[in-house]
C-alpha positions as CSV (number, residue, x, y, z in Angstrom):
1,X,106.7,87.9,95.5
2,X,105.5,86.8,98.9
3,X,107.4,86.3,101.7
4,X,104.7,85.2,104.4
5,X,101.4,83.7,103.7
6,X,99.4,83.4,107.1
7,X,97.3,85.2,108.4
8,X,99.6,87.9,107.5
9,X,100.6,88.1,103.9
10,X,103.8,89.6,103.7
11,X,104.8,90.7,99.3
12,X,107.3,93.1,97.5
13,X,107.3,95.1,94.5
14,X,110.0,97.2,93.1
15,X,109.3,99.7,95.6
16,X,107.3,98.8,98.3
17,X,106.6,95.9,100.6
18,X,103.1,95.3,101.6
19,X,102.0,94.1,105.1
20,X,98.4,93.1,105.7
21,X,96.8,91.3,108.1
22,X,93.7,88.6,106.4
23,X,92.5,87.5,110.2
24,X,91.4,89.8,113.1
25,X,93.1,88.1,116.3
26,X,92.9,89.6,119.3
27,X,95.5,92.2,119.7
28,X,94.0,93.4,116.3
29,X,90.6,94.3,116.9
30,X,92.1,96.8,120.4
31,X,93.9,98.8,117.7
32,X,91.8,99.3,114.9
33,X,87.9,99.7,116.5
34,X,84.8,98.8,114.6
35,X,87.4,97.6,111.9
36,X,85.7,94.5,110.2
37,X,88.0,94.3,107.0
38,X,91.6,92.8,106.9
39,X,93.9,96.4,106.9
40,X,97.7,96.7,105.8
41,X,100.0,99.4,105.4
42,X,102.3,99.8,102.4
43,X,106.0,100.7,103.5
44,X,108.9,102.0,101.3
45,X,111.5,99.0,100.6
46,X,114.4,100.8,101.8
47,X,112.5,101.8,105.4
48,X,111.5,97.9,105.5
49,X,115.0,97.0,104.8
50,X,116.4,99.3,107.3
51,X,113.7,97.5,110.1
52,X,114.8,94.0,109.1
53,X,118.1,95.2,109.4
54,X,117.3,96.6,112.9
55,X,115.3,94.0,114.3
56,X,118.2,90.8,113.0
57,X,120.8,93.2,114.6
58,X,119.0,92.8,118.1
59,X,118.2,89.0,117.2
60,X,121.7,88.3,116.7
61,X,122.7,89.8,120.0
62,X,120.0,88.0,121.9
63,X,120.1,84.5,123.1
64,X,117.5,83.3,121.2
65,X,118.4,83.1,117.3
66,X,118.8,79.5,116.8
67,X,115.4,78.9,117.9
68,X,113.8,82.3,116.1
69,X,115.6,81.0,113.2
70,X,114.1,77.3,113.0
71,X,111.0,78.7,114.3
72,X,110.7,80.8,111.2
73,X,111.5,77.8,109.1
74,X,109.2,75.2,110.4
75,X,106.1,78.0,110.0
76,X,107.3,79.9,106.7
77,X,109.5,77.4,105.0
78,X,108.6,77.9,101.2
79,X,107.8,81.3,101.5
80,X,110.0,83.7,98.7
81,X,113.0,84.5,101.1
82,X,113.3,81.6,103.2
83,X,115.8,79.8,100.8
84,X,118.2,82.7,102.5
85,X,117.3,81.5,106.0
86,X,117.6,78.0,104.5
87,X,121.1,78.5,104.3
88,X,122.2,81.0,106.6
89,X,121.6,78.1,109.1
90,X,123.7,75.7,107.0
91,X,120.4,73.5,105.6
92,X,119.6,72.9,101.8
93,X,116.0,74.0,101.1
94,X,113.9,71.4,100.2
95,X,113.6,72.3,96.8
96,X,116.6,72.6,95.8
97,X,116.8,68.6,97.2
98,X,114.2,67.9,94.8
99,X,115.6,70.0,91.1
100,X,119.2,67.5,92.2
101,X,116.7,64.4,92.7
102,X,115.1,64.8,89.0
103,X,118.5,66.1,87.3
104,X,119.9,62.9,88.8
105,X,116.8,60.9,87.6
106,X,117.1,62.1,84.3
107,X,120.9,61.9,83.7
């Protein structure tokens, strides 16, 4: 399942989650010299659990959630995971508008 799909392509399996970068922007080609191939890294779920973990424990004490939080939305909306973001913020996902649309059409 894929939870970004970008330039960075973000997926899960039962045990790992995959990060890999597709592009080479800028930042990329300082770290990783005479690189010409998109490059990821392959992290244990429970270590990328305990990151995301982390990193929304500092985003929640920050002033800037709200707007990390549509940011995300508006950019990865769609994406396997962002039905949870959906309604964390108190929005139905989109899709979820559409399944009640055609139920109600076909009732």
């Amino acid at each position: 399942m894929s939870y970004l799909r970008s330039p960075f392509y973000v997926w899960a399996d039962d045990h790992t989650t995959h990060i890999w970068a597709r592009e080479q922007p800028e930042w990329y080609a300082e770290y990783v010299e005479d690189c010409d191939f998109p490059a990821g890294v392959g992290l244990p779920n429970e270590v990328f659990d305990a990151l995301c973990l982390m990193r929304v424990a500092e985003i929640d004490a920050g002033r800037n959630r709200r707007r990390q939080e549509r940011r995300a939305i508006e950019k990865y909306g769609g994406n396997f995971g962002s039905a949870a973001l959906y309604r964390r913020v108190g929005i139905t996902p989109p899709w979820d508008l559409d399944e009640r649309s055609e139920e109600t059409t076909r009732a």
